[in-house]
C-alpha positions as CSV (number, residue, x, y, z in Angstrom):
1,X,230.9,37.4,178.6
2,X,229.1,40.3,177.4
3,X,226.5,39.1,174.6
4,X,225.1,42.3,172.0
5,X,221.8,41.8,170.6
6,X,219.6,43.2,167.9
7,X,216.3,43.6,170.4
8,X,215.1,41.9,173.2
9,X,212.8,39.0,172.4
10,X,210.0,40.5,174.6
11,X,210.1,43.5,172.9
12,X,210.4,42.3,168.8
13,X,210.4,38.6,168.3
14,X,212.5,37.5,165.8
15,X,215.5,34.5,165.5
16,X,218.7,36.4,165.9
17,X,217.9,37.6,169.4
18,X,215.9,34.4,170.6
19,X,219.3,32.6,170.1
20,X,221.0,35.2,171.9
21,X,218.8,35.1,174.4
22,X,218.8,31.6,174.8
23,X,222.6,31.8,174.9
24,X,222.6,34.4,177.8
25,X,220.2,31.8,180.0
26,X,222.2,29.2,179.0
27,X,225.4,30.8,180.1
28,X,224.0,31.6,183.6
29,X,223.9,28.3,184.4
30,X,227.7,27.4,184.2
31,X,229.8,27.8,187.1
32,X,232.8,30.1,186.6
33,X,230.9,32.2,183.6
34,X,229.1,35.7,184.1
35,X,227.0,36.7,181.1
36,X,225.8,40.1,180.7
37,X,223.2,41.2,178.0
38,X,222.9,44.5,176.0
39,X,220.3,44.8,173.9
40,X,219.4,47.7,171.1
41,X,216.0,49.5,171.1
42,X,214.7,51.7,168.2
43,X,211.8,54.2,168.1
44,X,209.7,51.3,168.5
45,X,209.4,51.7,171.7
46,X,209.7,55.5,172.2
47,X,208.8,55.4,176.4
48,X,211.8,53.9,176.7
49,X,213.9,56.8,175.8
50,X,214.3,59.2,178.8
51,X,215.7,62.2,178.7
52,X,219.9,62.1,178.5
53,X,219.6,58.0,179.0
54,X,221.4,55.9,176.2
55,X,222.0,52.8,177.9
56,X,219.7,51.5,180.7
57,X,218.7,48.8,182.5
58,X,215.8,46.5,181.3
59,X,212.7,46.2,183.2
60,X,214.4,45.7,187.2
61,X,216.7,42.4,185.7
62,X,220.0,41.4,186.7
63,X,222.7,41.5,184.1
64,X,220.3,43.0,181.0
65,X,220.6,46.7,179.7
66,X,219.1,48.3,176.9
67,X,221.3,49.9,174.3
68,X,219.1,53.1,172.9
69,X,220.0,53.5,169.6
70,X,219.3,56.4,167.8
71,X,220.9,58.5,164.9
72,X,221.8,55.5,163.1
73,X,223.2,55.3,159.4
74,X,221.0,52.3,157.4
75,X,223.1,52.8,154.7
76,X,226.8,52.5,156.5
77,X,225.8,50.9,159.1
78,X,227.0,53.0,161.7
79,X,226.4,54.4,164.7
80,X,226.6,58.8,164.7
81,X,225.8,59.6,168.3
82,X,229.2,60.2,170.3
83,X,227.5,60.4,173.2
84,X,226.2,57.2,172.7
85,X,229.5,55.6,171.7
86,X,230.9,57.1,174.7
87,X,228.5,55.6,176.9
88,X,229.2,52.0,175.1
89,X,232.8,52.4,175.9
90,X,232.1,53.2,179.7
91,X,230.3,50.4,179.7
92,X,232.6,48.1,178.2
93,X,234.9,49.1,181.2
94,X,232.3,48.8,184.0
95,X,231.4,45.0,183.2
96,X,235.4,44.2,181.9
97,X,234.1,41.3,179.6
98,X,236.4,38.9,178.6
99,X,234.4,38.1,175.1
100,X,232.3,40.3,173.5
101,X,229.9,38.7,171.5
102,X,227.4,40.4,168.5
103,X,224.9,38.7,167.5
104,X,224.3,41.8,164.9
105,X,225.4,45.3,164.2
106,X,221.8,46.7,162.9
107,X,221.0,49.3,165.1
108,X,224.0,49.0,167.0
109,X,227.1,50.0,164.5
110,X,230.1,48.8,162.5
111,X,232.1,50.9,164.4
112,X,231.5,49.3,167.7
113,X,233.9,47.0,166.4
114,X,236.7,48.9,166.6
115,X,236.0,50.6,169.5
116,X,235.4,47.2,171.3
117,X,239.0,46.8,170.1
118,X,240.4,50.0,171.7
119,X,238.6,50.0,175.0
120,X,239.4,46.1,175.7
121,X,242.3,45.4,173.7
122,X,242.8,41.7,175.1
123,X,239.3,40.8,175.5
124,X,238.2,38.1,172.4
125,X,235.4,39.6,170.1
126,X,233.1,36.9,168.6
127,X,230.1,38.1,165.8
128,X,227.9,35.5,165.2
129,X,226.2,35.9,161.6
130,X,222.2,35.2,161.7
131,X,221.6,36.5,158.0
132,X,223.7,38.5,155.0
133,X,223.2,42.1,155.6
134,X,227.0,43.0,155.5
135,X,226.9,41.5,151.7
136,X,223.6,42.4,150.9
137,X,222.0,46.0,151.3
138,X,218.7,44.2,150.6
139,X,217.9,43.7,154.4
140,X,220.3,41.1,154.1
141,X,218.2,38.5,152.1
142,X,220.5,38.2,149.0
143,X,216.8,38.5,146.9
144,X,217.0,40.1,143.5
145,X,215.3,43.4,143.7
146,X,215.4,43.9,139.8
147,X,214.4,40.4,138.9
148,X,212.3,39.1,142.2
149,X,214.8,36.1,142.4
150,X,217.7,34.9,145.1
151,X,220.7,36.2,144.3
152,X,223.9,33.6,144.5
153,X,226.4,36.5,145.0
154,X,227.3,40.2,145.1
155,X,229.0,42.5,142.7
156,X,229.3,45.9,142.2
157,X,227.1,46.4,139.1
158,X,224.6,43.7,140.3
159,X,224.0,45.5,143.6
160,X,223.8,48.6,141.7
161,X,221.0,47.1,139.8
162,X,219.0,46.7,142.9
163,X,219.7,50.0,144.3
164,X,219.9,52.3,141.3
165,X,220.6,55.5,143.3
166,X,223.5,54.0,144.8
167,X,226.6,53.7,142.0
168,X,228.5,50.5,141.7
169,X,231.3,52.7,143.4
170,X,228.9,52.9,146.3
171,X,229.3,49.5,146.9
172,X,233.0,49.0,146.5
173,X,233.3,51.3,149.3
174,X,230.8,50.0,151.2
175,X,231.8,46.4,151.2
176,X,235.4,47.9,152.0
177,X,233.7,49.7,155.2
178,X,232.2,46.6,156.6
179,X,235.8,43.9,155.9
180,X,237.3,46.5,157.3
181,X,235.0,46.7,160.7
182,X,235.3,43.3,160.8
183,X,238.8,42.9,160.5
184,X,238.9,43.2,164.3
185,X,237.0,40.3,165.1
186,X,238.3,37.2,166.1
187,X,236.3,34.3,165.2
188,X,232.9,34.4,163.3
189,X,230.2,31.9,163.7
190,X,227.7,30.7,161.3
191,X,224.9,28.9,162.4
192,X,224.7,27.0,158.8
193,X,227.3,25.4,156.6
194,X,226.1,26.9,153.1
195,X,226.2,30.5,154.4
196,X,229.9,29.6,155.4
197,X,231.0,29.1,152.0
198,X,229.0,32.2,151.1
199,X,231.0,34.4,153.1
200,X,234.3,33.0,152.9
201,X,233.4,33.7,148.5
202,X,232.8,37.3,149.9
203,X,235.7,37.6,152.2
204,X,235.7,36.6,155.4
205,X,239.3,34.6,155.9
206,X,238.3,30.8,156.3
207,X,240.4,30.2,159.3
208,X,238.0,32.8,161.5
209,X,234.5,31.3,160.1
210,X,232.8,28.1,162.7
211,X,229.9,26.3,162.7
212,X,227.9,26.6,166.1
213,X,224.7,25.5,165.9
214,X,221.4,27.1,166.9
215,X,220.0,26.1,169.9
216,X,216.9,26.8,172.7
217,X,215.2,24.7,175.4
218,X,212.6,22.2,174.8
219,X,209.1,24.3,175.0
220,X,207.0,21.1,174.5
221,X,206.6,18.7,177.5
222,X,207.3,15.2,177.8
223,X,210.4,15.1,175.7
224,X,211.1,16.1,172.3
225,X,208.1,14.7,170.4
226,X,206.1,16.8,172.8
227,X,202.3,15.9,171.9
228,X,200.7,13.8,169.9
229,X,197.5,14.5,167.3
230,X,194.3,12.8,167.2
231,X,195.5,10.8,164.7
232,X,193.5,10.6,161.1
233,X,193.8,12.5,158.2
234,X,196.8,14.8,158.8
235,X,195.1,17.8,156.9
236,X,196.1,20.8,159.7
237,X,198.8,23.4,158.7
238,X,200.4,25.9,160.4
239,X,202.5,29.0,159.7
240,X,204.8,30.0,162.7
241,X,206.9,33.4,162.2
242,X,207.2,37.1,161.4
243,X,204.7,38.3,158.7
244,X,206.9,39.8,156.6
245,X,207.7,39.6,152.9
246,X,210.7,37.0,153.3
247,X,208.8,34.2,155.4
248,X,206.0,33.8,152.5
249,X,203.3,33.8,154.3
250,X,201.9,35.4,151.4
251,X,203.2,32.2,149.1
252,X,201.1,30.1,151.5
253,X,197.7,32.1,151.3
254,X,198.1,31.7,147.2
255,X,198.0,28.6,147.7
256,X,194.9,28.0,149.5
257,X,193.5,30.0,146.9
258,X,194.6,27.7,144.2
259,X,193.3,24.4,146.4
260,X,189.6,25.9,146.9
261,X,189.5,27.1,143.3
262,X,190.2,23.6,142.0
263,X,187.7,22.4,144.7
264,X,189.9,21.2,147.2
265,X,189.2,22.5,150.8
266,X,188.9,19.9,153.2
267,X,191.8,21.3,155.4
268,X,193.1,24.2,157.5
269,X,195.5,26.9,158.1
270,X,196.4,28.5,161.2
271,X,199.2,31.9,160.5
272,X,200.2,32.0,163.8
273,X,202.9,35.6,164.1
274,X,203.3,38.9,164.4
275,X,205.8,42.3,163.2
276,X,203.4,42.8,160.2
277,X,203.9,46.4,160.3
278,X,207.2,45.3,159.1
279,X,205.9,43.9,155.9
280,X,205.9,45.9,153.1
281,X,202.8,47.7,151.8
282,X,201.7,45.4,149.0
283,X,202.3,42.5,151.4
284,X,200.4,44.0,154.0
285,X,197.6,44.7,151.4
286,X,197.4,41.2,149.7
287,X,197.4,39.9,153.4
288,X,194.8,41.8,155.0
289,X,192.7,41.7,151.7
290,X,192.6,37.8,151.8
291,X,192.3,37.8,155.8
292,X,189.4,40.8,155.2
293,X,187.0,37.8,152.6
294,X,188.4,34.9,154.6
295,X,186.5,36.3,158.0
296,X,183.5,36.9,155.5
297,X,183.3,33.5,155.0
298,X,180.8,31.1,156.7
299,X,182.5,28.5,159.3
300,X,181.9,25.7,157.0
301,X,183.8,27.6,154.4
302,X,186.6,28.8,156.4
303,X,189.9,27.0,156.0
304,X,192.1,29.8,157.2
305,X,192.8,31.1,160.9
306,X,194.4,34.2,161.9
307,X,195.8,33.6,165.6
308,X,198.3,36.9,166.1
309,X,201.7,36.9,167.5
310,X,202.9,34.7,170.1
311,X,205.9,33.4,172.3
312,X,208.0,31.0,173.1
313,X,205.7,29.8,175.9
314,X,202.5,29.7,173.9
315,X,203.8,27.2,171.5
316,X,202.7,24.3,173.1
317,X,199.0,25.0,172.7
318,X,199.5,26.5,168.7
319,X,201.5,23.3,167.8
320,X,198.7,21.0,169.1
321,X,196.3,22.6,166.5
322,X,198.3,21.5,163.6
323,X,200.0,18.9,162.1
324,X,202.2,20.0,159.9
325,X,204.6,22.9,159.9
326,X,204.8,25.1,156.4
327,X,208.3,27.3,156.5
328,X,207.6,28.8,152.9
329,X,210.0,31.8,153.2
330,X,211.1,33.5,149.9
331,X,215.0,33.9,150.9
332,X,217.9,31.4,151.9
333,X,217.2,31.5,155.3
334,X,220.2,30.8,157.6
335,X,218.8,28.0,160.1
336,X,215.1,29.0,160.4
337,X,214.6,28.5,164.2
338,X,211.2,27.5,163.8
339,X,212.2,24.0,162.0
340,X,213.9,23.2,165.2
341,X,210.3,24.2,166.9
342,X,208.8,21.7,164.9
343,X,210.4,19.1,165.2
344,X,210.4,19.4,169.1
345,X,206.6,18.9,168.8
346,X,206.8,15.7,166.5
347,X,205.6,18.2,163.5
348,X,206.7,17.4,160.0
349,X,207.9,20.4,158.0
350,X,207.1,21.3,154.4
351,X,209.6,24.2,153.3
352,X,211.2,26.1,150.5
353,X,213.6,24.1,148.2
354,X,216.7,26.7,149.3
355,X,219.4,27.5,151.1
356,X,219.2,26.2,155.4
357,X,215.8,24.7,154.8
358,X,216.9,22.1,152.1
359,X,220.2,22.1,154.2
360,X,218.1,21.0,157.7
361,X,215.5,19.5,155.9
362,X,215.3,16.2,154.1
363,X,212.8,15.7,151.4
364,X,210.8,12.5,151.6
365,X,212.9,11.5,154.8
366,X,212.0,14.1,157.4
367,X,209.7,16.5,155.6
368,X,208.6,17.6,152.4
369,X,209.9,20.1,149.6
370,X,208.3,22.7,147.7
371,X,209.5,25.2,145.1
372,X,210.5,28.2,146.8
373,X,208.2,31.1,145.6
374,X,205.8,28.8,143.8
375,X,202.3,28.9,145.1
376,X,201.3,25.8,142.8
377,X,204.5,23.6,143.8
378,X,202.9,24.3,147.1
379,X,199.4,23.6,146.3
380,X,200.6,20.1,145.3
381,X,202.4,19.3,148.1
382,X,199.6,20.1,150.3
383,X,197.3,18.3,148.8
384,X,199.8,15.6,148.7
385,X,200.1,15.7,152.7
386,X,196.6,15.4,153.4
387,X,195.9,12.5,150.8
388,X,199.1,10.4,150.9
389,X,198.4,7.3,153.4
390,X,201.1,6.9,156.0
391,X,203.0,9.6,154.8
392,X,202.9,11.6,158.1
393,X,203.6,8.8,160.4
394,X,206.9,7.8,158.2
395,X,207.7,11.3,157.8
396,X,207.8,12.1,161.8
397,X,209.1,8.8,162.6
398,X,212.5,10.3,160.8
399,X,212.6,13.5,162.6
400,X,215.5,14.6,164.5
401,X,216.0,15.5,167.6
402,X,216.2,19.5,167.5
403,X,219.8,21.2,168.5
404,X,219.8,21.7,172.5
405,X,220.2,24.9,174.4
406,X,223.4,22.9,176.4
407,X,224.6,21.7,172.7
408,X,224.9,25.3,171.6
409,X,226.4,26.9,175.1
410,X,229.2,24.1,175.0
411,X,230.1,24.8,171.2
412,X,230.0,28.7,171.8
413,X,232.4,28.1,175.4
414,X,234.7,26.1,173.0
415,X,234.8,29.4,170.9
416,X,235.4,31.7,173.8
417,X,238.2,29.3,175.4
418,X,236.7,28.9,178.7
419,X,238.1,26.2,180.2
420,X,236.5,25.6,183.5
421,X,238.8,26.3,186.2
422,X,241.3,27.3,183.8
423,X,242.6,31.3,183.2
424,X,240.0,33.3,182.0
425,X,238.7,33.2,178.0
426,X,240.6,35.8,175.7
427,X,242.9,36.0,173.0
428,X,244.4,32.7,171.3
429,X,247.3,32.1,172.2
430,X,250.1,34.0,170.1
431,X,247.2,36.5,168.9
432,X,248.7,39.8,169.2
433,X,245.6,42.6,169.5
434,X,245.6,45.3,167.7
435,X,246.0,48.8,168.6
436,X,245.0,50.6,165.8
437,X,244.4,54.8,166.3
438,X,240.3,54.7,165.4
C-alpha cells in the first residue's frame, strides 16, 4: 500500500495527516502488508528543497519520502511541474503498490489521479475525504464568505458570491475538473456519515462512498479513561488544536470576556496549539491583542493560559490540567480528532451545535452543546459546567470508548481487499480499469 499525505505530522500538525499517519503505523504491523508513505512539503520548510530533488526521503526512515511540491495551482488544484509529475510516476513504478491511497490532493494535484491510473492501471486507488475542499473553494469549510454563516450546499451563483472575481462559469468548470479527476477512483471514504450525504448531493456516485472511521493509539496510560482529576469543582477548560479561524479559538476567548465582565471568573483556560501563522490577520490580531492584556494581568486575575503547540506525546500532561475539553470550531467539521483525544482522557467535551461534533457528540449524555459561533451560548454553558453539581461525573460516566488505531486498519484492509494469505488487494472483481489517453 502506498498512502499520500497532505504533510508530515512532525512537520505541520493537523488531522488529515495524523490519521494517515496513524494508518501507515498501523499497517506495519500486519503480516503480509507493506505500507509506504509519501508525504507533500511546501515552502514551509524551504531547507528541504535541494537542488534538482522533488521527491526524497524523510529524515533516514524506512518506507517515508517527501513529495516537494512546488508550482502548484490553488485555484485548479493541480500540479504544473512535469518534472515533478514525472518523478511521481517513477515512483509509482519503483514501489509497485497495489492501492494507492490519498488522504488529500492539496499540494499534491488532481491530476495525480489520473496519472496513478495510467502508470498502475490494475492497482486499486482509494481517496479518503478529511474536509470539502473539492466542493468548496473556501479552504474547504463550506462557510459563507458573503454572509459569515455555514453554507448547506454549493451552486454556481452562491460560490460566485463568495469569490466575486471568479464567474459562476468558473465554477461549473471547476466542479467539472475535480468529478472528472475523481472519476478514476475506486472507492472513497468518509470518516463521517453527514458529510456522506453531502457529497453524494454533490456528486460522488453512492455506490463508491464508505464510512471508515477515524482512528489513533491510546496516548493516555492506563486504559482509555487515562487519568483522573483532583476531583471538586470541574471549573478547568482546555482548547486543543490549530489556531486558525475555523477551530474558534477566537469564539472561546469572547467568551471569557463576557464571563469576567458579568463578574464571573473563578475558572481557567488553557489554548493549548499551534499553525497560527495560518490564521488570518484579524484573527491573529484579536488573538494576540487579548493574549497581549491577558499576560498584563496579575496571577490572581489571570484566567487564561497560553501553552503553544504540542504533540501527540505531550497530551498526557496538557489533558491532566483540565477538565473539560471546548471544540468550538466555526465550520462542520468532519470527525474532529481531538473529541476522540478527549474522551481517551475521561474529558467531557463541550462543542459547536454542527455538523461531526453534534454527530459524535451527545448533548446532556456525553457532553455538552453550544451554539456554533455564539460567544454567549458559550458563556452559559461554561458557567453551567462549573456550577452544575454532578454534572461532570454523569457526563464522563457516558463517554465512549474512542475509535481504535486496529478498528480503523481493519475497516481500511476491508476497503483495499486484503485478505491475509489470499492474492494480493486490487481491482474488484469484474472492475475493468481504465485506460484513458491523459
Amino acid at each position: 500500500m502506498l498512502l499520500i499525505s497532505l504533510f508530515h505530522p512532525e512537520l505541520i500538525r493537523g488531522g488529515a495527516q495524523q490519521v494517515c499517519y496513524e494508518l501507515f503505523e498501523g499497517l506495519k504491523e500486519i503480516d503480509g502488508v507493506n505500507p509506504t508513505l509519501l508525504a507533500s512539503v511546501d515552502s514551509t520548510y524551504p531547507a528541504l528543497f535541494k537542488s534538482g530533488a522533488r521527491i526524497t526521503g524523510f529524515d533516514g526512515r524506512r518506507d517515508e519520502y517527501l513529495f516537494l511540491s512546488r508550482d502548484y495551482d490553488y485555484w485548479w488544484h493541480r500540479g504544473t511541474n512535469p518534472l515533478l509529475l514525472k518523478s511521481f510516476a517513477e515512483f509509482l513504478l519503483l514501489v509497485k503498490p497495489d492501492v494507492v491511497h490519498f488522504h488529500h490532493f492539496l499540494t499534491l494535484g488532481l491530476n495525480l489521479l489520473p496519472l496513478t491510473r495510467r502508470v498502475l492501471p490494475e492497482a486499486k486507488i482509494v481517496f479518503t475525504l478529511h474536509e470539502f475542499l473539492a466542493i468548496c473553494a473556501a479552504d474547504g469549510h463550506m462557510r459563507r464568505k458573503s454572509e459569515n454563516a455555514l453554507c448547506r450546499f454549493e451552486s454556481q451563483v452562491r460560490c460566485h458570491q463568495c469569490f466575486p472575481d471568479h464567474s459562476p462559469e468558473d465554477f461549473f468548470l471547476r466542479k467539472m475538473w475535480v468529478q472528472d479527476n475523481f472519476s478514476y477512483v475506486d472507492v472513497f471514504t468518509c470518516p463521517s456519515k453527514f458529510m456522506i450525504e453531502h457529497y453524494s448531493k454533490w456528486g460522488i456516485p453512492a455506490q463508491k462512498l464508505t464510512h471508515v472511521t477515524n482512528g489513533q493509539r491510546n496516548y493516555a496510560s492506563g486504559g482509555a479513561k487515562g487519568i483522573d482529576t483532583a476531583g471538586g469543582q470541574r471549573n478547568r477548560f482546555g482548547f486543543f488544536g490549530q489556531m486558525v479561524d475555523a477551530k474558534g479559538v477566537q469564539v472561546l476567548l469572547e467568551a471569557v470576556n463576557i464571563l469576567r465582565n458579568d463578574g464571573f471568573i473563578d475558572f481557567e483556560v488553557q489554548v493549548n496549539g499551534g499553525n497560527f501563522k495560518f490564521a488570518s490577520e484579524k484573527v491573529r490580531k484579536e488573538i494576540e491583542a487579548f493574549e497581549q492584556v491577558e499576560v498584563g494581568r496579575s496571577t490572581e486575575e489571570r484566567i487564561v493560559t497560553f501553552n503553544g503547540s504540542y504533540d501527540v506525546d505531550g497530551l498526557y500532561s496538557r489533558m491532566s490540567q483540565v477538565d473539560w475539553v471546548v471544540v468550538p470550531s466555526i465550520w462542520w467539521e468532519i470527525f474532529a480528532l481531538v473529541i476522540s483525544e478527549a474522551w481517551m482522557f475521561g474529558r467531557p467535551v463541550i462543542c459547536s451545535n454542527v455538523g461531526a461534533m453534534a454527530e459524535r457528540v451527545s448533548d446532556g449524555v456525553d457532553g455538552l452543546h453550544f451554539e456554533m459561533g455564539n460567544p454567549h451560548s458559550l458563556a452559559a454553558i461554561m458557567r453551567r459546567a462549573c456550577t452544575e453539581t454532578g454534572l461532570w461525573d454523569r457526563l464522563a460516566k457516558g463517554l465512549p470508548i474512542p475509535p481504535g488505531r486496529e478498528r480503523m486498519v481493519s475497516e481500511f484492509l476491508d476497503v483495499y481487499g486484503f485478505v491475509e494469505g489470499n492474492e494480493r488487494p486490487g481491482h474488484r472483481e469484474g472492475q475493468v480499469p481504465r485506460h484513458r489517453e491523459i
